[in-house]
Structures are given as C-alpha cells and as structure tokens.
C-alpha positions, -999 to +999 in steps of 0.1 A: +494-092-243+471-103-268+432-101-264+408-123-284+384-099-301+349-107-306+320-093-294+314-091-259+275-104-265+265-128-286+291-148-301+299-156-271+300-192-254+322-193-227+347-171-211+372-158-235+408-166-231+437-148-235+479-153-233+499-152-208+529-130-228+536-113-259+554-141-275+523-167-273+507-179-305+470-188-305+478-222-303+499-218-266+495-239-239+496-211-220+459-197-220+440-185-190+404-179-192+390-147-187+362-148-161+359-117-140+342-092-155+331-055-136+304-038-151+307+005-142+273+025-146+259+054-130+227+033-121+207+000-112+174-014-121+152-016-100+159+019-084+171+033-121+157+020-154+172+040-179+184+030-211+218+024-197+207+008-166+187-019-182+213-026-209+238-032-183+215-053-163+206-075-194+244-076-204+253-087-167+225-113-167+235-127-200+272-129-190+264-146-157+243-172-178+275-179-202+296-187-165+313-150-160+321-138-132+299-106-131+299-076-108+284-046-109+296-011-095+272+011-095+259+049-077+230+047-057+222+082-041+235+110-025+227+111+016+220+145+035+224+125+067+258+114+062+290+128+057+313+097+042+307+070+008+296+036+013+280+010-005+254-020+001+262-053-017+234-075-032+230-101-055+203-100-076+195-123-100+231-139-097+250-108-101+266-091-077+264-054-069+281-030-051+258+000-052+275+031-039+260+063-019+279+093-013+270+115+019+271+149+017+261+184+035+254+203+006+242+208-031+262+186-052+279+211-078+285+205-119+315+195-114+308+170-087+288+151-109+315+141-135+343+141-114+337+128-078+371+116-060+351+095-036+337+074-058+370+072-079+386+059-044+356+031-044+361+024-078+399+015-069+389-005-038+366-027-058+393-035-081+419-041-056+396-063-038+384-082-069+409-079-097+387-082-126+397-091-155+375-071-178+361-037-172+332-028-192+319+012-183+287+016-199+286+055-188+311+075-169+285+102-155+297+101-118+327+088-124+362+106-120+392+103-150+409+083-125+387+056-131+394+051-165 
C-alpha cells in the first residue's frame, strides 16, 4: 500500500490520500482520504504542559482545523482508590480525548512505567473502537511494546 509522504504539519491542506492496493498509480480512481488520525502521549495540557504535551496539543488542534479526524489517547493519573483502568472522554477545543487512569494498590515500579499491560489493552480498545487511520506516538513513556 502506498502512503503519500509529506510532512504531517505544514504542507498540509487537506487530508492526505492514499491507494487502495499495491498495483494503483497516483493517478487511480481508487483513492480514499485519510481522515482519522490518533495522537498517543503520556500527557494532556491542561493537567500536563510539557514539551511533548503542548506539541501534541498544537499538532491535534492544527489537524482538526485542516478537517482530521483527531483523537487523542492519553494517561491521566494513577488512583490509590481504585483497583481497575478507565478513562474520561472530553473534547476540548474540538479534539477528542480519551484520557486514561490506572488504579492501583501500590508503588508503581520501573518497569511499570514503560511497560504497563493495562494501558496496552486500552490502547487496543481505542483502536478497535475507532480504527484510525494514522497513528502518530509522540512519546511511548507509559506505553507497553504492544502498542507499537
């Protein structure tokens, strides 16, 4: 399958397409348009404002502006008073987000915080639920191999 390559920002207009097989030229009748795009990052303005945070804000907002489809998956905190993951959905600023917290009963350890199954399973949900077309991780910390 072939992939138009530009950059994601910038040269940007409308929603890339792309072909439908192998065999398609450029000039195919058979383009789709790529419009759902997930954005992966450990965090989320306004609770995190990080470097990575706020780029991935700004690139979500200037997706949503060019007519993406843009969601965001992102970690929101570890709870002591629960024992299972879930999330809280929002849209801010005409992006949605699925912003994910993880109870536990105890310290998280090193290896928890690189490699955490539960999240991994969200991470799977959201895309069988959505089916984006585009996944753009702008940082893995939290986020299991299985992801990726």
């Amino acid at each position: 399958m072939y992939i138009d390559q530009q950059p994601l920002i910038g040269a940007i207009d409308k929603p890339r397409k792309r072909h439908f097989s192998e065999g398609d030229s450029e000039d195919s009748e058979h383009w789709l348009p790529c419009k759902n795009i997930l954005i992966v990052v450990h965090g989320y303005p306004p609770r995190y404002t990080g470097g990575a945070e706020q780029r991935a804000e700004r690139t979500a907002r200037a997706l949503v502006k060019r007519g993406f489809n843009v969601r965001v998956l992102c970690f929101e905190h570890y709870d002591n008073e629960r024992r299972d993951i879930y999330w809280a959905d929002s849209i801010q600023n005409g992006v949605a987000i699925r912003r994910l917290s993880i109870g536990t009963n105890k310290d998280v350890t090193f290896p928890e915080s690189y490699n955490n199954q539960e999240i991994g399973l969200a991470f799977e949900k959201q895309l069988q639920d959505w089916r984006p077309e585009l996944v753009y991780f702008f940082s893995c910390l939290l986020y299991t191999s299985r992801c990726v």
